[in-house]
C-alpha positions as CSV (number, residue, x, y, z in Angstrom):
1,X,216.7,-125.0,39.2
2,X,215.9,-121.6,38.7
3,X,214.9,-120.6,34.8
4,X,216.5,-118.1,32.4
5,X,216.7,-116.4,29.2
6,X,218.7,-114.4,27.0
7,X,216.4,-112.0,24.8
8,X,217.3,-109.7,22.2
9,X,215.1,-106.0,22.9
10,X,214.0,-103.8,20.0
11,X,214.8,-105.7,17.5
12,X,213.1,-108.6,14.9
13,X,216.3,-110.7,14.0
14,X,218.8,-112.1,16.9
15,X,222.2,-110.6,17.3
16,X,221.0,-107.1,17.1
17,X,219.3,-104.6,19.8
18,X,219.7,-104.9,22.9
19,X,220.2,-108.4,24.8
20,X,218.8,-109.0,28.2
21,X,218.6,-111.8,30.9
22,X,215.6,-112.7,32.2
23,X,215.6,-114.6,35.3
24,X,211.9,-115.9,36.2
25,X,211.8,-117.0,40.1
26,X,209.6,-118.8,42.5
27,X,209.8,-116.0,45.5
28,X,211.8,-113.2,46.2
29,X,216.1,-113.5,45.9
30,X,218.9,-112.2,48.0
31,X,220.5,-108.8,46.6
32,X,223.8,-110.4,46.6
33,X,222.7,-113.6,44.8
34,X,220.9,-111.0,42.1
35,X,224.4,-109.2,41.7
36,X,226.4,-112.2,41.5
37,X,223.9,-113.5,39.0
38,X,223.7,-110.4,36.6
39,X,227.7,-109.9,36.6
40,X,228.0,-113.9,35.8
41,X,225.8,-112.8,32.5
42,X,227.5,-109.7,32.1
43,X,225.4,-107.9,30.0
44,X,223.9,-104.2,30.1
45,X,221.0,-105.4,32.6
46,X,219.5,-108.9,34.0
47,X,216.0,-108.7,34.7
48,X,214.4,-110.9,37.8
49,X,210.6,-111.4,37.7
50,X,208.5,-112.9,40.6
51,X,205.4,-114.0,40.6
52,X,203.5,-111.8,43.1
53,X,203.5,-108.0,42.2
54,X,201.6,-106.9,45.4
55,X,198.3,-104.6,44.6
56,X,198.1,-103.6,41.1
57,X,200.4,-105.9,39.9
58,X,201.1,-109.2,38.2
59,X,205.0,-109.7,38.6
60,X,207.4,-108.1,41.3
61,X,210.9,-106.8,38.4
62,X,214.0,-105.7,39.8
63,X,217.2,-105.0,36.9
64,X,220.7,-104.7,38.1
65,X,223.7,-104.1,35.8
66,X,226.6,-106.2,36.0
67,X,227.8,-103.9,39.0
68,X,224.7,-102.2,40.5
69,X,220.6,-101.6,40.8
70,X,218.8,-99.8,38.6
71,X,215.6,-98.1,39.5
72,X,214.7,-98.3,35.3
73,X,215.3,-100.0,32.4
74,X,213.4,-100.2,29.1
75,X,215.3,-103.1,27.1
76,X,215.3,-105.6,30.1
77,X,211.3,-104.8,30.6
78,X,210.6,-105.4,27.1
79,X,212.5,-108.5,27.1
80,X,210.7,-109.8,30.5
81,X,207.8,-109.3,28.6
82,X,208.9,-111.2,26.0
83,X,209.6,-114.1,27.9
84,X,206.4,-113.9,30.0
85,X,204.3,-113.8,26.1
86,X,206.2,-117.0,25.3
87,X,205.2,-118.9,28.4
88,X,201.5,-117.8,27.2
89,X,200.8,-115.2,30.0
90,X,198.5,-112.8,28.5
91,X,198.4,-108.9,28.4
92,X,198.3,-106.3,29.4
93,X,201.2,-107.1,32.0
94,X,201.5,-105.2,35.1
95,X,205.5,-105.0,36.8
96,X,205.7,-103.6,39.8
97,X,209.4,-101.8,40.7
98,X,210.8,-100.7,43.9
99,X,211.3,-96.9,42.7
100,X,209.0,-96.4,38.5
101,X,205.9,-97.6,40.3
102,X,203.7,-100.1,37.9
103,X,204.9,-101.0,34.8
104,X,202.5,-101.7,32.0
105,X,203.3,-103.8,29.0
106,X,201.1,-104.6,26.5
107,X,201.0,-105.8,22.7
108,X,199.6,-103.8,19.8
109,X,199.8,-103.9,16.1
110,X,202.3,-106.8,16.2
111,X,204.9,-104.7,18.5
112,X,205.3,-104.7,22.8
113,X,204.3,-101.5,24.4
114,X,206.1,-100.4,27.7
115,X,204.2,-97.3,29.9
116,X,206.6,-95.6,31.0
117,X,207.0,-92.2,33.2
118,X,208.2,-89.3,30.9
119,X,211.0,-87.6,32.1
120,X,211.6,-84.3,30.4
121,X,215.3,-82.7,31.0
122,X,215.5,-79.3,32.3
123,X,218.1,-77.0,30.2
124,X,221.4,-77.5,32.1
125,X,224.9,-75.8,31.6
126,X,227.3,-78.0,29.1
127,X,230.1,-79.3,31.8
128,X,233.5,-78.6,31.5
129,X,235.3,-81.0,29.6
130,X,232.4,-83.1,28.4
131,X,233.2,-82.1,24.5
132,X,236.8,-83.0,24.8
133,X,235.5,-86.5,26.1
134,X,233.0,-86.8,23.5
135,X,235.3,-85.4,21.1
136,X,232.6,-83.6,19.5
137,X,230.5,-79.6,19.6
138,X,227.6,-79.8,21.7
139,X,224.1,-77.9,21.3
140,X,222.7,-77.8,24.2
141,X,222.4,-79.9,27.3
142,X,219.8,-80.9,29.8
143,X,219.8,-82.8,33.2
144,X,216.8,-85.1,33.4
145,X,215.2,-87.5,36.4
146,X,216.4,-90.6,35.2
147,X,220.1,-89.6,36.2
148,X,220.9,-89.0,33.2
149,X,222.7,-86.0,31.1
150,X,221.1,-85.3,27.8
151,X,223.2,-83.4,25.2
152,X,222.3,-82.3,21.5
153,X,225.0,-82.5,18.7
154,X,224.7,-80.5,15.4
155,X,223.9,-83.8,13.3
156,X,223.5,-87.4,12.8
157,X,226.7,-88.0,11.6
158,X,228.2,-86.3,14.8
159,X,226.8,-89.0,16.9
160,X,227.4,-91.5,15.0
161,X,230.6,-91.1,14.5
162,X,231.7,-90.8,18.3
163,X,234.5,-93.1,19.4
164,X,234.8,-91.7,23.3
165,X,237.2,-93.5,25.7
166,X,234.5,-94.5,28.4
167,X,236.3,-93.7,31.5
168,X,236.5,-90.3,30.4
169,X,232.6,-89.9,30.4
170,X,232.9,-91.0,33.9
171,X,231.1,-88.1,36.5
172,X,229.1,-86.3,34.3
173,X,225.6,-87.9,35.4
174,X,224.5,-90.1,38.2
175,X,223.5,-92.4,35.5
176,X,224.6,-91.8,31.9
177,X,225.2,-89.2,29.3
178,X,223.0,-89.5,26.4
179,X,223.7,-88.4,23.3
180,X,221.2,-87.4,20.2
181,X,220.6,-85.6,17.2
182,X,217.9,-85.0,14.8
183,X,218.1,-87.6,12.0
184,X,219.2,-86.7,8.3
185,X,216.2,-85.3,5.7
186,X,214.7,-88.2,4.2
187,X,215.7,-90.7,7.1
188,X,212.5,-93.0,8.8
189,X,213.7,-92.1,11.9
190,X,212.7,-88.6,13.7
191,X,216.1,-88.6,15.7
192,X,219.0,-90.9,16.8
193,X,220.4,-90.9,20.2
194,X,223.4,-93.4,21.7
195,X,224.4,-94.0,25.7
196,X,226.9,-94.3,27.8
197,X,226.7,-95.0,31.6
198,X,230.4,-95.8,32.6
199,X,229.1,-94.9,36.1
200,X,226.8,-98.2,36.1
201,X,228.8,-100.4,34.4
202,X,227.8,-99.8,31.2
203,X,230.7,-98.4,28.7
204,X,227.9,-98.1,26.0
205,X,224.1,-99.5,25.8
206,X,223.6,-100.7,22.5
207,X,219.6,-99.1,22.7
208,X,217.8,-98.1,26.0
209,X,214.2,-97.5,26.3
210,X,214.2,-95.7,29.7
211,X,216.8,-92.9,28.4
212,X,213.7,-92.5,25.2
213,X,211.3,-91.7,28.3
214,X,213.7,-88.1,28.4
215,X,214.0,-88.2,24.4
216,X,210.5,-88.4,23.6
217,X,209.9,-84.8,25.4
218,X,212.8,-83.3,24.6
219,X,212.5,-84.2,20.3
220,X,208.6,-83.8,20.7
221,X,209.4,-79.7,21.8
222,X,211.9,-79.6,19.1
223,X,210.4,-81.0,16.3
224,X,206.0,-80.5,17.3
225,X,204.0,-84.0,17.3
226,X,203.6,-86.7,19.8
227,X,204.9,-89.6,17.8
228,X,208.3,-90.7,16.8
229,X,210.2,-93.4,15.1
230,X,214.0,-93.4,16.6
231,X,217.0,-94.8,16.0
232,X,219.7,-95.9,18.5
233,X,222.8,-96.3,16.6
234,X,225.1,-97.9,18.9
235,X,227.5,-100.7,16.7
236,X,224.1,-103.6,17.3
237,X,221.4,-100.9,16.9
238,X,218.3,-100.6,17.5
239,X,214.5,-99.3,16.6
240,X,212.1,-98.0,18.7
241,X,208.8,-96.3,18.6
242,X,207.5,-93.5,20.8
243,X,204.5,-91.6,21.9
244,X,203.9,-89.3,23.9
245,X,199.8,-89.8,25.0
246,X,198.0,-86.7,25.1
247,X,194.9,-88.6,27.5
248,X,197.9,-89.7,29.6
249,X,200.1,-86.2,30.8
250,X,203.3,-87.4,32.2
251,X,204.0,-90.7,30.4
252,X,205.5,-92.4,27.4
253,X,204.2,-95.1,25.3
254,X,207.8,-97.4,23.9
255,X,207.7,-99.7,21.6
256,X,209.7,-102.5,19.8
257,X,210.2,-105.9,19.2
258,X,212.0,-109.1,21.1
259,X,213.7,-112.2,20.3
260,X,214.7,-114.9,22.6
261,X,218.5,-116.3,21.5
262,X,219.1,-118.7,24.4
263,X,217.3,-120.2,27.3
264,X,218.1,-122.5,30.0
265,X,218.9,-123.1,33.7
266,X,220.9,-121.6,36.6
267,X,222.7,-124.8,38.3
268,X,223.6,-122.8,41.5
C-alpha cells in the first residue's frame, strides 16, 4: 500500500502553518490517479515524491492542488522534506520538477532551507475592480513569473483585516493575487503578505513559500538588505525566513519549520 503523510509547513507546533500531503511512491503514478488522490485530501497541495530524480537529483516531486498541477509550491516541498528527514535520508536533498528545475533542500541552524528561483514582479497597472474585491486601497501592483499578481496595501492592518469573497478574486492572475504590506514599527517580521488563488482551487493559502520567491525581491528593493523574517497572516499563520544570496543572482533561500500530524496508508 502506498505511504502517506500529513505535515504541517512553517510552523513548530501542529495545527498551524501550512498542512501538506506527502505521498512517497515506488515509481512514477498516473496524472488522474495523482488528481483523484490530492482532491480525496483536499488540502492546498499534495506532494508525490519518487525515488529516482533523473541526473542531478535524488527524488522525482510533482504538487497538484485539489483541482490542478502546479509547476511550484514551497509549503508542500518543505513538508516532503520533512518526511524524507524522518525516514533518515540525509541532506542536502535534490527534487527534481517538471517545470522549477532542481530543488534543493537542506537543514541549517535547526530550520529546512528550500533553493528556490527568485521571481521578481515587474510594475503592472492595478486592474479594474481588484480594490472593490479586496475591499481595500492598493499601492502598487506587479505581475510576477510564478502567475501570480502582487499588490501593496498601505499597512499591516489593511491586510490583515481582508475578508474578500473568493470568487470575486477569480481572473486577476493565472495563479493567485498576493497580498502584502510592510509590517508595523517594532514588529519581528520585515513584512506580511496573504494569498489567494481561487483560480487553482485555493480560496486562501494559509502561508506559501513559492509566492515569498516574488516577496523576497520585491521587500528587499523596498526596504535595502537581503534578509527577512515574514509573516503570513492568513487565520493558521505562518513564519518564514528569507534571503536573497548575493553568490547566488537569481535565487531565494526559504526557510521554516515542519511537523508531521498524521501518517498512514492509501488502501486504493
Amino acid at each position: 500500500m502506498t505511504r502517506f503523510r500529513v505535515v504541517d509547513a512553517f510552523t513548530d507546533r501542529p495545527f498551524s502553518g501550512n498542512p501538506a500531503a506527502v505521498v512517497v511512491l515506488d515509481g512514477p503514478c498516473d496524472d488522474r490517479w495523482a488528481q483523484q488522490v490530492a482532491a480525496e485530501f483536499n488540502l492546498s497541495e499534495t506532494a508525490f515524491l519518487t525515488p529516482d530524480g533523473g541526473a542531478g537529483a535524488d527524488y522525482g516531486l510533482r504538487w497538484f492542488t485539489p483541482s490542478v498541477e502546479v509547476e511550484l509550491c514551497g509549503h508542500a516541498t518543505l513538508a516532503a522534506a520533512h518526511a524524507l528527514a524522518e525516514d533518515g535520508v540525509e541532506g542536502p536533498i535534490r527534487f527534481s520538477t517538471r517545470w522549477s528545475g532542481v530543488l534543493t533542500v537542506e537543514r541549517r541552524l535547526g530550520r529546512l532551507w528550500m533553493d528556490f528561483p527568485a521571481h521578481p514582479p515587474q510594475e503592472a497597472p492595478v486592474p479594474d475592480g481588484l480594490a472593490g474585491a479586496l475591499g481595500a486601497g492598493i499601492v502598487r501592483a506587479g505581475t510576477a513569473g510564478t502567475g501570480d499578481l502582487i499588490v501593496e496595501l498601505a499597512e499591516e492592518s489593511a491586510v490583515r483585516g481582508l475578508d474578500p469573497v473568493p470568487a470575486r478574486l477569480g481572473g486577476y492572475a493565472e495563479r493567485g493575487v498576493i497580498v502584502t504590506a510592510r509590517a508595523d514599527e517594532g514588529r519581528p517580521y520585515a513584512f506580511v503578505s496573504r494569498f489567494f488563488a481561487t483560480d487553482v482551487g485555493v480560496d486562501e493559502d494559509p502561508v506559501t513559500g513559492s509566492a515569498h520567491t516574488v516577496l523576497a525581491p520585491y521587500w528587499a528593493e523596498r526596504l535595502g538588505g537581503t534578509a527577512f523574517e515574514a509573516l503570513q497572516c492568513s487565520a493558521r499563520g505562518g513564519r518564514l525566513s528569507v534571503g536573497l544570496p548575493p553568490e547566488a543572482p537569481g535565487r531565494v533561500h526559504i526557510g521554516g519549520s515542519a511537523v508531521t500530524v498524521s501518517e498512514g496508508h492509501l488502501a486504493v
